[in-house]
C-alpha positions as CSV (number, residue, x, y, z in Angstrom):
1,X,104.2,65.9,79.3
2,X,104.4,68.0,76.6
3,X,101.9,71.4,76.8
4,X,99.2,72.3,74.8
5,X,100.1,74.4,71.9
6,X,97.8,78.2,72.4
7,X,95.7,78.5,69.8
8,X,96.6,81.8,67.9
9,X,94.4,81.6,64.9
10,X,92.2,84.5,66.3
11,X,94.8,86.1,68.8
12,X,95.0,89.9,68.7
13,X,98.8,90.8,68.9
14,X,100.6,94.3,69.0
15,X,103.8,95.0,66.7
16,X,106.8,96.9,68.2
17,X,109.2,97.6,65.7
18,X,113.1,99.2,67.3
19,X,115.2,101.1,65.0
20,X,118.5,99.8,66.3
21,X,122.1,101.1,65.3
22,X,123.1,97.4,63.7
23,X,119.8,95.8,62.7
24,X,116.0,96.3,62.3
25,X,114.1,94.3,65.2
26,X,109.9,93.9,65.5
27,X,108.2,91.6,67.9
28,X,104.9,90.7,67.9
29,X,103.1,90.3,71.6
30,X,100.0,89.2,72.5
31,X,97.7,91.2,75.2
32,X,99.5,88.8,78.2
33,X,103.2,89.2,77.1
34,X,103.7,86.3,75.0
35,X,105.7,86.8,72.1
36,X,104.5,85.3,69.0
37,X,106.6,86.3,66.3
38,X,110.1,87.9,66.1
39,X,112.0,89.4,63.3
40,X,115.5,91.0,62.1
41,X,117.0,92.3,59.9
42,X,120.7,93.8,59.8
43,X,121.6,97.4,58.7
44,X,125.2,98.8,58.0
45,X,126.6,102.6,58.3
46,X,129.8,104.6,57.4
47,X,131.8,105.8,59.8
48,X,134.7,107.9,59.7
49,X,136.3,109.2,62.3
50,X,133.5,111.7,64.4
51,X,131.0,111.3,61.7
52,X,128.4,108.0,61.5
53,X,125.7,107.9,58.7
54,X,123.3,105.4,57.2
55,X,120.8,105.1,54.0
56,X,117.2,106.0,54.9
57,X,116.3,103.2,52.4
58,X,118.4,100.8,54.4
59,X,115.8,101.4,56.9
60,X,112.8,101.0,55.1
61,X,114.2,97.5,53.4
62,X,115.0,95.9,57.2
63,X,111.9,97.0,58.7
64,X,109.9,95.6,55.7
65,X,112.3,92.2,56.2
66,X,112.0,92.1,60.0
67,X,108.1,92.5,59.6
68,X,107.7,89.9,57.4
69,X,109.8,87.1,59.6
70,X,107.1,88.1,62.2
71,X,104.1,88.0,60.4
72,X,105.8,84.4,59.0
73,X,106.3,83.5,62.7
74,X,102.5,84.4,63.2
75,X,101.9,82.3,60.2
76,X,103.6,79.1,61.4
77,X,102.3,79.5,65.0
78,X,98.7,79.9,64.0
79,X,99.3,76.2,61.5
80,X,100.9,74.9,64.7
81,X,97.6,75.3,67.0
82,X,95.4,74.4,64.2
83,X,97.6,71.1,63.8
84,X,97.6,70.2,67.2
85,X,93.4,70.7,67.6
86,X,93.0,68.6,64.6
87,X,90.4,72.0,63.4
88,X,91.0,73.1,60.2
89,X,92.7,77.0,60.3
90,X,90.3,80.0,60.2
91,X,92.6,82.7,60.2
92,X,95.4,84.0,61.9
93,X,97.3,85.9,64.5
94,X,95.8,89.9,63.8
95,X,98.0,92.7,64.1
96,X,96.1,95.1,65.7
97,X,98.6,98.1,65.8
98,X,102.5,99.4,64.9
99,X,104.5,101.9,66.5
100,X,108.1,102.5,65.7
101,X,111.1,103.5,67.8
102,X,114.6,104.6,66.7
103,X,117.6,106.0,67.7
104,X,117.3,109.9,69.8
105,X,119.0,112.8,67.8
106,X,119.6,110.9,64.0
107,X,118.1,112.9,61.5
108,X,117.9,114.0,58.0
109,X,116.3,116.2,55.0
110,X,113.2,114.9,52.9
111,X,111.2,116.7,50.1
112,X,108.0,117.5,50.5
113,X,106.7,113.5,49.4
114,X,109.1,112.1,52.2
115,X,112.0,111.4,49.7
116,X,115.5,111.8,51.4
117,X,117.8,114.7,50.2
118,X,120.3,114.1,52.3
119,X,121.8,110.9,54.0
120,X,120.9,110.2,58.1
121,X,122.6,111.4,60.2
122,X,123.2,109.1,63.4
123,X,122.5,109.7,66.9
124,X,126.2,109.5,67.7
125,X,127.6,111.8,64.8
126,X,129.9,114.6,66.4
127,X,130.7,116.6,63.5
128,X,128.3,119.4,64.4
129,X,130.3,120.8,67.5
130,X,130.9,124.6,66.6
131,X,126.7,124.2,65.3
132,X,126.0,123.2,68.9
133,X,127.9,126.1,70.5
134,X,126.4,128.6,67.9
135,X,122.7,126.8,68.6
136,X,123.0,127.2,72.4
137,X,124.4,130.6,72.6
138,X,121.7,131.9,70.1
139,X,119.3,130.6,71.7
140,X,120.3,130.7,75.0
141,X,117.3,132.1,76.6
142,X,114.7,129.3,75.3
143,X,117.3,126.4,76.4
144,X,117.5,127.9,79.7
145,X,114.5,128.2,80.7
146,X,113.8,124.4,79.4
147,X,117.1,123.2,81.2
148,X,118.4,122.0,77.9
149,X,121.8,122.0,76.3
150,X,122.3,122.1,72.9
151,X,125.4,119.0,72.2
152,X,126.9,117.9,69.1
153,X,124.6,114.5,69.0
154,X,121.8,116.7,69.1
155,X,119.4,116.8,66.0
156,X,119.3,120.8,65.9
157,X,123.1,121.0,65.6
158,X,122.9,118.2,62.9
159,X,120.1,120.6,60.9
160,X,122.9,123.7,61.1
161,X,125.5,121.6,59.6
162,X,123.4,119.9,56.9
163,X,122.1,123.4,55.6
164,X,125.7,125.0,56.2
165,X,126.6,122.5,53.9
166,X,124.6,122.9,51.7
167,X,125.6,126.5,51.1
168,X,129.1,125.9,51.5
169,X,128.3,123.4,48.5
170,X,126.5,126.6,46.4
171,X,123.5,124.0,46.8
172,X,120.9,125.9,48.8
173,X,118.2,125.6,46.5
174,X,117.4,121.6,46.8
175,X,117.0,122.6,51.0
176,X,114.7,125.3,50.2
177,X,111.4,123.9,51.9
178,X,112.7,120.6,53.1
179,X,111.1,118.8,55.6
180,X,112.6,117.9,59.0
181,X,112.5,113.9,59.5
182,X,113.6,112.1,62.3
183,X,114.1,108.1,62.0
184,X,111.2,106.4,63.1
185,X,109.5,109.2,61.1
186,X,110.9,107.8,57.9
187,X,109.1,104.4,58.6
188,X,105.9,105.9,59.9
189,X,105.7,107.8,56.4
190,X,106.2,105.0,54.6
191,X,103.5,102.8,56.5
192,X,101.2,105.5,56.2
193,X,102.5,106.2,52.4
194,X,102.4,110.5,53.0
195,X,104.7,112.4,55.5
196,X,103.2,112.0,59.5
197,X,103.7,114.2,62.1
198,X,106.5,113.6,64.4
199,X,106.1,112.6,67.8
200,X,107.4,114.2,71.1
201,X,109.8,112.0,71.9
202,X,112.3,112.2,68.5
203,X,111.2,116.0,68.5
204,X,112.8,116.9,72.0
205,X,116.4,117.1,70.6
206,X,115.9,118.8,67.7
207,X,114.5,122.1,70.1
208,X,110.8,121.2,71.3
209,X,109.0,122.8,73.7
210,X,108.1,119.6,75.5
211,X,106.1,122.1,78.0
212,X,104.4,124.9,75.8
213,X,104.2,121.9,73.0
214,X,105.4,123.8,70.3
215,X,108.5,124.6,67.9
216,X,110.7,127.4,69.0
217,X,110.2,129.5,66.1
218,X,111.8,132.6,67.4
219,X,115.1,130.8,67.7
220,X,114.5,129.0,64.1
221,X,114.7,132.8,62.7
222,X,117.6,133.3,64.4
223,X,119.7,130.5,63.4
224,X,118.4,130.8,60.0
225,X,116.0,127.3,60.0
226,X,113.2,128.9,59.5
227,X,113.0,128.1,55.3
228,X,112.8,124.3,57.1
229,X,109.7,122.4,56.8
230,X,109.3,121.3,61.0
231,X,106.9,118.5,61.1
232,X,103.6,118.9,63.5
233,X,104.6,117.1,67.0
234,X,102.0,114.5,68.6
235,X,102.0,112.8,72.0
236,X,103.6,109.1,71.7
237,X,100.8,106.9,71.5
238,X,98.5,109.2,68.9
239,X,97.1,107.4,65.7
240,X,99.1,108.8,62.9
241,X,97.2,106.9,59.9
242,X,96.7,102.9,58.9
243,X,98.9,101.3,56.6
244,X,98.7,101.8,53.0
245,X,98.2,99.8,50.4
246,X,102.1,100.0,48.8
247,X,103.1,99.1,52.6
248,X,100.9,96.4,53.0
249,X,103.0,94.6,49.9
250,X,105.9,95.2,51.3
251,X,105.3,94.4,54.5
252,X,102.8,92.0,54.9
253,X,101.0,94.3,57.3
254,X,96.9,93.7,56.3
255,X,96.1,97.4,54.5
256,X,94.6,99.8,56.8
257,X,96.3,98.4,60.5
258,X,96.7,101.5,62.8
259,X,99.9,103.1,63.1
260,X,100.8,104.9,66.6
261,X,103.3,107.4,66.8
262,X,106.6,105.8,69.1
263,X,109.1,107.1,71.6
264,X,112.5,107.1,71.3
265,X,114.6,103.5,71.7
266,X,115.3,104.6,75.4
267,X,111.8,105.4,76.5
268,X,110.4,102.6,74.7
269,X,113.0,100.3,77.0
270,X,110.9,102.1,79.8
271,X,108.3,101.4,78.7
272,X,108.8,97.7,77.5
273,X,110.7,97.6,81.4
274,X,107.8,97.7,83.7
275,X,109.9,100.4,85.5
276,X,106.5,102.9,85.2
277,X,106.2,104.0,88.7
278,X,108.1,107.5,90.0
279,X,111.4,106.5,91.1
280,X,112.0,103.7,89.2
281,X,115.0,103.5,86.5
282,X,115.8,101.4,83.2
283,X,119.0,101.1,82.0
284,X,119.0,100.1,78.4
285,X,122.6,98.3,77.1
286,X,122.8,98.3,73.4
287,X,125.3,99.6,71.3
288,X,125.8,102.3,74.1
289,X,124.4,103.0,77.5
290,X,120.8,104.7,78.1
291,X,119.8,105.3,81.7
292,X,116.2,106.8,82.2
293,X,113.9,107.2,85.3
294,X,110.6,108.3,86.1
295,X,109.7,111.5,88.1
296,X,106.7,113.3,88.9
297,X,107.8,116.8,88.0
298,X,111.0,117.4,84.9
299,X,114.3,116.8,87.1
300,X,116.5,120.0,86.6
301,X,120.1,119.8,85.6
302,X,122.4,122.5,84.9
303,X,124.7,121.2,83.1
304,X,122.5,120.4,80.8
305,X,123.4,116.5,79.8
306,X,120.8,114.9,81.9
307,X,117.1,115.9,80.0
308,X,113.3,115.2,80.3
309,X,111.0,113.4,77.9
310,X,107.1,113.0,78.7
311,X,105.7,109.9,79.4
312,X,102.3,109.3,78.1
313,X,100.8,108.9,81.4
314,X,101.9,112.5,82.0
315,X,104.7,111.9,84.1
316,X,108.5,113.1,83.1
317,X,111.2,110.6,82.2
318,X,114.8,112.5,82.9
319,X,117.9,110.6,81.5
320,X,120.8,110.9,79.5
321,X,122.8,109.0,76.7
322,X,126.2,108.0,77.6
323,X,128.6,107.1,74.9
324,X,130.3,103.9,76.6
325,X,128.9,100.3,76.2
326,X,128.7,96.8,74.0
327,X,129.8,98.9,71.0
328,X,133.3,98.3,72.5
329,X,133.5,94.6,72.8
330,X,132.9,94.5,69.1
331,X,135.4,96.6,68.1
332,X,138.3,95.5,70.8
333,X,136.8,91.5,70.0
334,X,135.3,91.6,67.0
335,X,133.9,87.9,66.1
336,X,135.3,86.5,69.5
337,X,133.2,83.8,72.0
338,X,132.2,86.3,74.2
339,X,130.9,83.5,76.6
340,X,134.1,82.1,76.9
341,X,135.3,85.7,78.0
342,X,132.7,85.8,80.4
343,X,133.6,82.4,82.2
344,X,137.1,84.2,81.7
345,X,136.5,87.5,83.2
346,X,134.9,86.1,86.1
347,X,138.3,85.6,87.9
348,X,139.7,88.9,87.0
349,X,137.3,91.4,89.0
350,X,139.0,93.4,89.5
351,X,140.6,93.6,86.6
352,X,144.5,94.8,86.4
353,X,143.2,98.0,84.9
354,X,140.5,100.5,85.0
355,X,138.9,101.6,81.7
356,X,136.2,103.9,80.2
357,X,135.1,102.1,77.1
358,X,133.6,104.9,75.2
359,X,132.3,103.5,71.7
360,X,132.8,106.9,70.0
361,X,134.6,110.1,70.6
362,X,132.9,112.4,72.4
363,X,130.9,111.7,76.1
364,X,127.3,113.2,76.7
365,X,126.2,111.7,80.0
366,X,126.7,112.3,83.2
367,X,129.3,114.6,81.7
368,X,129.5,116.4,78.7
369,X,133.2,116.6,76.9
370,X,133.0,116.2,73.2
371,X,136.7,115.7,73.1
372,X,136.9,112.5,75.4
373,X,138.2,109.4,73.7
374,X,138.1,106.2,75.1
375,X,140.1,105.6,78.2
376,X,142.3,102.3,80.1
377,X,144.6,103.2,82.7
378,X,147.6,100.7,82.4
379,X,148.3,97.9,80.5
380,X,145.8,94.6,80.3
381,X,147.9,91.6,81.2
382,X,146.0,89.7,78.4
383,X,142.9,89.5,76.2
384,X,140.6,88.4,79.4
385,X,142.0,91.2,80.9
386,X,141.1,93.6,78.2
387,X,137.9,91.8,78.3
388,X,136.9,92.0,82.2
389,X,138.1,95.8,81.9
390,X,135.7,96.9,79.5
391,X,133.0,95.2,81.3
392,X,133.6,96.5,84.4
393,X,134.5,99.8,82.5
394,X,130.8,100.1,81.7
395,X,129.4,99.4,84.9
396,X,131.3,101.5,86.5
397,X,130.3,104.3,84.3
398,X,126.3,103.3,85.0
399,X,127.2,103.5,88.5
400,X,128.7,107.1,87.8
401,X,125.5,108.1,85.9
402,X,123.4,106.5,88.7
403,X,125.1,108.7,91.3
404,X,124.5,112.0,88.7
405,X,121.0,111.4,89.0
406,X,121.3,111.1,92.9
407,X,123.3,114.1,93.1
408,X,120.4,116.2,91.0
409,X,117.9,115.3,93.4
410,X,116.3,112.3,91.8
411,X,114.6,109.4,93.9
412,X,115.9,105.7,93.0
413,X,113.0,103.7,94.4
414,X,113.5,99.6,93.9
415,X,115.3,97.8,91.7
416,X,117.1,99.3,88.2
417,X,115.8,97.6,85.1
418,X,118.1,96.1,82.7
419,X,117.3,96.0,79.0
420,X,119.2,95.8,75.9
421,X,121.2,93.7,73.7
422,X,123.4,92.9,76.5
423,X,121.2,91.3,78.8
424,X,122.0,88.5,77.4
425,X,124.6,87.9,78.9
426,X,123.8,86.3,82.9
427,X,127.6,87.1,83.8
428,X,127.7,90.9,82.9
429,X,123.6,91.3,84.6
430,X,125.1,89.9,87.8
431,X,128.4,91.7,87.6
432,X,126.4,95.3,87.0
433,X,124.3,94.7,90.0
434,X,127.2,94.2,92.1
435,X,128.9,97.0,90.9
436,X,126.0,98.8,91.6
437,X,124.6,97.4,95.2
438,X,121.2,97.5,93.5
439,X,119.2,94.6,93.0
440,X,118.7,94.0,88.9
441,X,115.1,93.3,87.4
442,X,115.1,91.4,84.4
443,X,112.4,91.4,82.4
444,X,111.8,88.6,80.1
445,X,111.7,90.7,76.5
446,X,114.9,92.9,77.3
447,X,114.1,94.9,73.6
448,X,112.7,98.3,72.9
449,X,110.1,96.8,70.4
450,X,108.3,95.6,73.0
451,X,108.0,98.9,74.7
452,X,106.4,99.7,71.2
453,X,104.2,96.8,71.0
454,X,103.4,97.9,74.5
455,X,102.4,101.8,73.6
456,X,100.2,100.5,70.5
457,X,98.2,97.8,72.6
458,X,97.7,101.6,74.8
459,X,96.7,103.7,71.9
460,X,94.4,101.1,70.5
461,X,92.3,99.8,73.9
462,X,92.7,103.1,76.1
463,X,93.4,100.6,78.8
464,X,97.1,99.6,81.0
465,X,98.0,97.2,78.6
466,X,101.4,97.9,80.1
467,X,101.0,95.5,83.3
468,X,99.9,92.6,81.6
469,X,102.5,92.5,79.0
470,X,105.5,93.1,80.8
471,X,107.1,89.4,82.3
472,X,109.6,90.3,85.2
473,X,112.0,86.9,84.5
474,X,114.0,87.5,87.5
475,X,115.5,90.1,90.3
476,X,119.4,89.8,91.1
477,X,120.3,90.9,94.3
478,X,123.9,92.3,94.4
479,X,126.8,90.0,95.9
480,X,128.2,93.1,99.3
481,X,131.5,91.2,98.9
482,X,131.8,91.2,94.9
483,X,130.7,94.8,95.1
484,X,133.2,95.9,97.5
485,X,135.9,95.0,95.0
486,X,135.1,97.8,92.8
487,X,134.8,100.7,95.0
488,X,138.6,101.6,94.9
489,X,138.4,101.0,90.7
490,X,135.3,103.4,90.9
491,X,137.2,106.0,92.7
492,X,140.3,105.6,90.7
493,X,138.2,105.8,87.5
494,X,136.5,109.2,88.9
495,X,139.6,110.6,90.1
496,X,141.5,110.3,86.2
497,X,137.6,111.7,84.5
498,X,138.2,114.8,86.7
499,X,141.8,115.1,86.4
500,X,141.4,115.7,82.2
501,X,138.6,117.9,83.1
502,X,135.8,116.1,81.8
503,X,134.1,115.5,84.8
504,X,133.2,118.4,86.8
505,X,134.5,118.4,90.3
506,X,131.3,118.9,92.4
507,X,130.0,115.9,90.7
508,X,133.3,114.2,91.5
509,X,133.4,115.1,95.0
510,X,129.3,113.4,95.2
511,X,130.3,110.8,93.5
512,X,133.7,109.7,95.5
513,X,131.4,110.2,98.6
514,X,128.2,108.7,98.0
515,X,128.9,106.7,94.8
């Protein structure tokens, strides 16, 4: 028997919208978790060699695509329900608030209106290595005491080398004044139609004082920003404006709908996890790898790589970025059946090699060593060789960030949360939790727009939206025997990081032991 259809035509929804690194992706949820409308939309960069940019206006055009496909899923739905109750259609689906989440550390210059001067630069865009050296030593004291490290992803260094450019070029003048704008900040403008204030989130890596809540001026002057226009920083989760009129056409979006200021793409996965309580961990597998957790006090690391975002329920979210994940089964496959590599790979674990699939040069987390490059340790017998190596490759390097955390002092409490693109693939979840020897909680919307969709449902009510939107779909429990295969990889795979030097020893030694 077929079920009833829900009738939507009056159905308050929340839209999450996730500024990815290949596509544009919104989701429109209902107060329970149900998904009523999805969209998409793709988006292309240029890459050469460390660098990786993209088009502001790229942005805009997807997210005003991917919107529409929702609010046309909305549409159809609310049609559907009216159909099937033989009632003539009142209305529709209402979006009762945005937020927006994008990619942590890409940046780029605006006037004062919001237009761009200068193209994005991407989260994973290296070129600013001697700016992060000459941003951490000059500001040494402030980074310090805030347990941060200034790297090459990071949006500060990426504001060095776009204004060093720009005197380098004799073109100082147009830079003069300009305004600071991170990704989601782009959208949020554009919603609103006038420049917003930045949220907390986006802000950390481009300096903020997550813990004084305030720009670093001081070291601003001293690294000659200070002629920069630095947005005012909200908590995630504030009401930045409604949408405008201009939006509202391109959009779809009814004129004056709340928009709420986001988090970053990897604490909206937290947040879209239901991995809320202290202890708990999300990894989110995209593009690249995100691991975050949730702590009652900021967790301290000296190195630097690991850092701490607020939640806003108050309580610290530590994690890092790691530059290994999916990114390299598109570039080593690109166009293949990856289903019929997993069925494949499944009799090859071990594989007859060991890699570390890094997308990009450069790794930030758990080590930082701007010069790694991608790593395999022998030669693949064949192409499901190469395949089951770079999956195992990445879960062995989530097991190796896993263990950083341990060895900083952080509780792991239950099961990790898997997000991301590549949750949708059953063979890789179960093959991470064995590597792991963690059970694996799925949840049934693995994207960071929901995490988004979940944060404006809090803004807008004042109430814990988050528990009733988040669907668990299933826990894996990890397979001893299948794990067990992979401890000597692990080890072998630690054992080469250390030898080039890009993984310090002490976290070697922890790792090796207690990995």
């Amino acid at each position: 028997m077929r079920e009833p259809l829900t009738d939507t035509r009056h159905q308050d929804v929340w839209m999450g919208v996730d500024l990815g690194t290949q596509s544009v992706r919104a989701l429109a949820v209902t107060d329970d978790g149900r998904v009523l409308g999805r969209g998409s939309a793709p988006l292309t960069g240029h890459r050469e060699g460390d660098r990786h940019e993209q088009l502001p206006a790229d942005w805009w055009r997807g997210a005003a695509d991917a919107i529409r496909q929702t609010l046309s899923a909305l549409s159809a739905s609310a049609s559907a329900s009216a159909s099937a109750s033989a009632a003539p259609a009142r209305g529709r689906a209402r979006v009762r608030g945005v937020a927006v989440c994008g990619t942590s550390g890409t940046v780029l210059l605006t006037d004062a209106r919001g237009v761009p001067l200068t193209p994005a630069l991407m989260y994973d865009d290296g070129r600013a290595g001697a700016e992060a050296r000459y941003a951490q030593e000059t500001g040494a004291d402030v980074w310090d005491a805030l347990g941060l490290r200034i790297q090459p992803s990071w949006a500060l260094a990426k504001l060095l080398w776009l204004t060093g450019a720009g005197a380098k070029s004799g073109d100082t003048s147009t830079l003069q004044g300009a305004r600071v704008c991170h990704q989601p900040d782009f959208i949020t403008a554009r919603l609103v139609g006038r420049p917003v204030p930045t949220d907390s989130s986006h802000a950390l890596k481009t300096g903020y004082d997550l813990h004084t809540r305030s720009w670093p001026t001081a070291v601003h002057d001293r690294l000659g920003l200070s002629g920069l226009d630095f947005p005012d920083v909200v908590a995630p989760g504030t009401p930045l404006g409604t949408v405008c009129a201009e939006a509202a056409a391109d959009t779809g979006l009814a004129e004056g709908t709340p928009v709420i200021a986001g988090m970053t793409d990897g604490c909206a996965a937290q947040l879209g996890s239901g991995a809320w309580e202290v202890g708990r961990w999300n990894t989110v597998l995209g593009t690249t790898l995100v691991l975050k957790g949730v702590t009652a006090t900021p967790l301290r690391d000296p190195a630097g790589v690991l850092y701490n975002h607020r939640s806003p329920d108050g309580h610290w979210l530590p994690g890092g970025a790691s530059s290994v994940g999916a990114g390299a089964l598109t570039h080593a496959f690109p166009g293949a059946d990856l289903a019929r590599l997993d069925r494949l790979a499944a009799d090859r674990e071990p594989a007859s090699v060991v890699a570390y699939p890094l997308v990009s040069r450069g790794e930030r987390f758990p080590f930082l060593a701007p010069d790694a490059e991608a790593l395999t340790l022998g030669r693949p017998a064949d192409d499901a060789d190469h395949y089951a190596a770079l999956l195992q490759g990445v879960a062995l390097a989530e097991r190796l960030c896993l263990a950083y955390v341990r060895f900083l002092g952080a509780p792991i409490d239950g099961p990790v949360t898997f997000t991301g693109g590549a949750t949708r693939s059953d063979y890789w979840n179960q093959l991470r939790a064995d590597v792991l020897g963690r059970p694996a909680a799925l949840p049934e919307q693995a994207d960071s727009a929901l995490g988004m969709a979940v944060l404006a449902a809090h803004a807008v009510t004042g109430d814990d939206a988050a528990r009733r939107m988040v669907r668990i779909r299933t826990i894996l429990e990890p397979r001893p025997e299948a794990g067990r295969r992979f401890d000597g990889p692990f080890v072998t795979l630690v054992d080469a990081l250390e030898r080039r030097g890009w993984l310090p020893s002490d976290t070697a030694t922890y790792a090796r032991e207690h990995g």
